[in-house]
C-alpha positions as CSV (number, residue, x, y, z in Angstrom):
1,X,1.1,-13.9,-3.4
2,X,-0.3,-16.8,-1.3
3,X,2.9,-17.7,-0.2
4,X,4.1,-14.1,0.6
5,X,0.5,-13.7,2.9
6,X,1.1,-16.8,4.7
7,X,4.9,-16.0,5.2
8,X,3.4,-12.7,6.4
9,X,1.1,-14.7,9.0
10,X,4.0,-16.2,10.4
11,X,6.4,-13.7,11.1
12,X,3.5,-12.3,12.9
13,X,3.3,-14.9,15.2
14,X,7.0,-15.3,15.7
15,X,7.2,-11.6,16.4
16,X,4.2,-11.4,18.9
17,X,5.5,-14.2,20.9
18,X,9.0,-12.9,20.6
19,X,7.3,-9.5,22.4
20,X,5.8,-11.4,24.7
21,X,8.7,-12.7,26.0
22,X,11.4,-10.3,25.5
23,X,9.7,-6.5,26.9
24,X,12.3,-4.9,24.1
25,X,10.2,-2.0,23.0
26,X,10.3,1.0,24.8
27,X,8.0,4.2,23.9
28,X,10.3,7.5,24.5
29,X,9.5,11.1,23.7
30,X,8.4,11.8,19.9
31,X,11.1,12.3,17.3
32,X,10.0,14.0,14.4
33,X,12.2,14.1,11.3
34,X,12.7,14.9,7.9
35,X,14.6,13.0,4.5
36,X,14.5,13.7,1.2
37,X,16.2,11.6,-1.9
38,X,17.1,13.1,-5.1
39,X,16.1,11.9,-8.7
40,X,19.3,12.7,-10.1
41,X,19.6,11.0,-13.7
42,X,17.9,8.0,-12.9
43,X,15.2,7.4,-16.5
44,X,12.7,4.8,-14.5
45,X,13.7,3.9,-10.6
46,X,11.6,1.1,-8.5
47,X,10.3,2.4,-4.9
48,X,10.3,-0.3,-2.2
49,X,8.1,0.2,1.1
50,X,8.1,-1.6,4.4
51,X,6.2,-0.3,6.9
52,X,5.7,-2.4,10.3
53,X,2.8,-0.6,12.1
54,X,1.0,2.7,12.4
55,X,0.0,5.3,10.0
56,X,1.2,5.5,6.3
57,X,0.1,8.4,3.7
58,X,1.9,8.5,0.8
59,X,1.2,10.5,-2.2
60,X,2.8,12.0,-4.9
61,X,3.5,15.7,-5.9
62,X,6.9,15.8,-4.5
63,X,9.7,17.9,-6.3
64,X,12.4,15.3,-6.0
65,X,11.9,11.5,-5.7
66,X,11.1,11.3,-2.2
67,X,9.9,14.4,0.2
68,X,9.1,12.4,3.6
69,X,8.4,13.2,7.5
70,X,8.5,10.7,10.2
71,X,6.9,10.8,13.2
72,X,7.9,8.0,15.9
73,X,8.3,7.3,19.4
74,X,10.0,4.0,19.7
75,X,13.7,4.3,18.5
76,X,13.7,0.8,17.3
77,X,11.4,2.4,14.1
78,X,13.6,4.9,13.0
79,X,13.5,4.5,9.7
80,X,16.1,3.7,7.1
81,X,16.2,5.2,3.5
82,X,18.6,4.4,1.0
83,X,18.9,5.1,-2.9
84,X,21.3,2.5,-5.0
85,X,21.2,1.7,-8.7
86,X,17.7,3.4,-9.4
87,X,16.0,1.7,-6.4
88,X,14.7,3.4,-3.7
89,X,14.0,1.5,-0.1
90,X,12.2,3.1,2.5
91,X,12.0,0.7,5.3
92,X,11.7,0.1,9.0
93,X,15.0,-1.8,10.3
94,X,12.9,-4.7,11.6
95,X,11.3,-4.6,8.2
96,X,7.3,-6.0,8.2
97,X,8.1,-8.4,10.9
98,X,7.5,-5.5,13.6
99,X,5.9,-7.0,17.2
100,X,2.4,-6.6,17.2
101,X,3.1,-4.2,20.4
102,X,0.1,-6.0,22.4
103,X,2.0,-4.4,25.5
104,X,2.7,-1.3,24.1
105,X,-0.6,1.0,23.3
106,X,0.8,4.5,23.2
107,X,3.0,4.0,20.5
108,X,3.2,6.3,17.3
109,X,4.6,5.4,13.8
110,X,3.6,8.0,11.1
111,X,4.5,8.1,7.7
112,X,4.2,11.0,5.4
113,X,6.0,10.1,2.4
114,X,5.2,12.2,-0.9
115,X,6.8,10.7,-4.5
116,X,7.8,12.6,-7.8
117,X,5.1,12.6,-10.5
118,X,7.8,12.7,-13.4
119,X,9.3,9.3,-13.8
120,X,8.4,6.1,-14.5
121,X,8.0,4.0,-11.6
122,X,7.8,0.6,-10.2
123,X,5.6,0.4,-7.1
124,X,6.0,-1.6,-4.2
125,X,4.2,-1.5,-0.6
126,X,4.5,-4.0,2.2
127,X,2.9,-3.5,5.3
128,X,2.1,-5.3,8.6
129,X,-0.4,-4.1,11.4
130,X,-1.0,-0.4,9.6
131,X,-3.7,2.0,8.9
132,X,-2.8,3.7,5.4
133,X,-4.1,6.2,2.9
134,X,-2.1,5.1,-0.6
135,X,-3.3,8.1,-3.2
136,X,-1.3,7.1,-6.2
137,X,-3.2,8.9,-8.9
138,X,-0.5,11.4,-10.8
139,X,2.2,9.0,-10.1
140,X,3.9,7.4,-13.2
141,X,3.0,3.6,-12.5
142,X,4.2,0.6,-14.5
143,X,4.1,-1.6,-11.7
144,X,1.8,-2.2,-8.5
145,X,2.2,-4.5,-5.9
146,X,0.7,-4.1,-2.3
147,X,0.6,-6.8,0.9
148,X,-1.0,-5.7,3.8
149,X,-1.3,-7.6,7.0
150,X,-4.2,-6.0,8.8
151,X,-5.7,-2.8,9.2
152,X,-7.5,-0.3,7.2
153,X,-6.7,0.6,3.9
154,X,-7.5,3.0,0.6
155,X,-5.4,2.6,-2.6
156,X,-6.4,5.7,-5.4
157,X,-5.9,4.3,-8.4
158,X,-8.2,7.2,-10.0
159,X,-6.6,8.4,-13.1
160,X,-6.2,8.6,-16.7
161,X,-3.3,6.2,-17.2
162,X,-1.4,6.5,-20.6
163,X,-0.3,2.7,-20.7
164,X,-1.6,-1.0,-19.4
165,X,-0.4,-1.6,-16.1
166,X,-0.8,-4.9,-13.7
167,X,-1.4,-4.5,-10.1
168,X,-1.4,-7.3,-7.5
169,X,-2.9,-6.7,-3.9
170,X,-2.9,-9.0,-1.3
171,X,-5.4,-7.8,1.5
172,X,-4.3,-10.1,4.4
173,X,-6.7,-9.7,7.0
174,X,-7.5,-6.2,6.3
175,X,-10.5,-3.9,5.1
176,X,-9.4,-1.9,1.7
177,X,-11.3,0.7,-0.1
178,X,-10.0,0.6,-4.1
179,X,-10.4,3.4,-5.9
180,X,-11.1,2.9,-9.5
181,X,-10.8,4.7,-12.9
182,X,-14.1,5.3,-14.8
183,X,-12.8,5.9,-18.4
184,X,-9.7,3.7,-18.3
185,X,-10.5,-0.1,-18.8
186,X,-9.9,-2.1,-15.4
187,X,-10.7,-5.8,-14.5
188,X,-10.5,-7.1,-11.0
189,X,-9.9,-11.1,-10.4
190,X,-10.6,-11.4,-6.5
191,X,-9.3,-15.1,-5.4
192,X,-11.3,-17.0,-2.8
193,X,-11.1,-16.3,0.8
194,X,-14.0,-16.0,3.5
195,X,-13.7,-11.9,2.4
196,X,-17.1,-9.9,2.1
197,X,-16.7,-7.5,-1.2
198,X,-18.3,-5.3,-2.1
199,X,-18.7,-3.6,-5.9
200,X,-19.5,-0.3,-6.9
201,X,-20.2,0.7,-10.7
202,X,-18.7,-2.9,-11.7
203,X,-19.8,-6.1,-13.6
204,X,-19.4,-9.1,-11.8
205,X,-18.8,-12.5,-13.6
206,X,-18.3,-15.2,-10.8
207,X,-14.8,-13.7,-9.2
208,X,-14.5,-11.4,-11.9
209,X,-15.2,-7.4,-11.8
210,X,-15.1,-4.8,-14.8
211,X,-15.7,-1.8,-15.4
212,X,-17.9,-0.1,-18.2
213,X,-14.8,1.2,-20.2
214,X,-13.2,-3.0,-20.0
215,X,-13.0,-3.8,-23.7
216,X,-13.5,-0.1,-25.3
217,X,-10.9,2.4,-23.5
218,X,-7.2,1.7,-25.3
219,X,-6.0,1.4,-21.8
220,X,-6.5,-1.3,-19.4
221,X,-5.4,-1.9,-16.1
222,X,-5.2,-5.7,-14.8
223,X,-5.7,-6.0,-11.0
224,X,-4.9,-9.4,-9.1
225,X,-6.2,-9.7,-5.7
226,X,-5.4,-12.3,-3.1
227,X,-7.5,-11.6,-0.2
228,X,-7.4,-13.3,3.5
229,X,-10.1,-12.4,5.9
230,X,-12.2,-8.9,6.0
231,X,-13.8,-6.8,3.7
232,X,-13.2,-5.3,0.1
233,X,-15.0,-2.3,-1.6
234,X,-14.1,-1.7,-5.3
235,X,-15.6,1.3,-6.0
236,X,-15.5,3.3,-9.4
237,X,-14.9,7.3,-8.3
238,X,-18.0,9.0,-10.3
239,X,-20.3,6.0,-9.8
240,X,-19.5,5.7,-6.0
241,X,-19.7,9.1,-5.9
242,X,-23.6,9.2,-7.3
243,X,-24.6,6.1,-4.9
244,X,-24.0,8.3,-1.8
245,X,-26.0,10.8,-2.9
């Protein structure tokens, strides 16, 4: 995941210089639209997201596999979605490497993209320069992995899951909020970075964080994080919950 952050890093670079030489962006009038994918007879699919910059919500709930609106007003992020051998991508063309758009501040990229709750699912969530809101409780999760370049961002991982599952999350440079289970067993390895964290109704052993139902529930969720610079709260629901009030 180190290598994927840093790769990150410098496709960001590359890109903001690129803008800075080459004015290719152009803000237009806003184009709103509308795609859905269905399941068909797909058993277990993997869901792939790359999302340059702006605003991504994505939730579950949907009726088919995908139910998703786009808002946008640079034509260059109209997004592409395509469906092929039980993998769904949902991507901008220019994939995570968007320009930073330093010259371009009235830009809007928004996301809505709402998943089905029925089948088993492989998780994956790339995104650059982005403020997101990832509530994946109700999804059927085997698989997490999230990279975000910078921004503000809060993964929901509140539920009762049914099986183990491994999630990896590599902050970047941004500020997450992570949203824990209280009755499903969850450990948190955070790897070294300059990154102030910040831990909620969880035991901390040196870079280590669990929660009380680690070692007792029959489920347990692994979580991986490679952070870069900012901040990270790991907060269990009904324990953050009581601390605010």
């Amino acid at each position: 995941m180190k290598t994927n952050r840093y790769l990150i890093t410098i496709l960001f670079i590359f890109a903001t210089l690129l803008a800075s030489c080459n004015s290719i962006l152009r803000v237009g009038e806003l184009q709103t639209e509308s795609r859905s994918v269905e399941l068909g007879d797909a058993k277990s699919v993997r869901v792939e997201v790359n999302f340059g910059a702006g605003n991504l919500d994505l939730v579950g709930g949907a009726d088919k596999l995908l139910a998703a609106d786009f808002k946008y007003n640079v034509a260059r992020f109209k997004p592409d979605v395509e469906f092929t051998d039980s993998t769904l991508v949902v991507e901008q063309p220019d994939g995570i490497a968007i320009p930073l758009l330093t010259n371009v501040s009235d830009f809007r990229n928004e996301w809505n993209l709402h998943l089905s709750n029925k089948v088993p699912m492989d998780l994956s969530v790339n995104m650059g320069r982005a403020t997101s809101n990832l509530d994946l409780s109700g999804l059927s999760l085997n698989r997490l992995e999230v990279s975000l370049g910078a921004g503000a961002s809060v993964i929901d991982l509140n539920d009762q899951w049914k099986h183990d599952m491994d999630v990896t999350i590599d902050t970047g440079a941004a500020d997450i909020t992570l949203q824990l289970p209280k009755d499903v067993g969850v450990q948190v390895q955070v790897g070294s970075a300059p990154t102030i964290i910040v831990a909620s109704g969880l035991t901390q052993e040196g870079n280590v964080y669990t929660n009380a139902a680690y070692g007792v529930s029959g489920v347990t969720m692994h979580i991986t994080m490679e952070p870069g610079i900012g901040r990270i709260s790991l907060e269990v629901a009904d324990e953050a919950a009581a601390a605010q009030k």
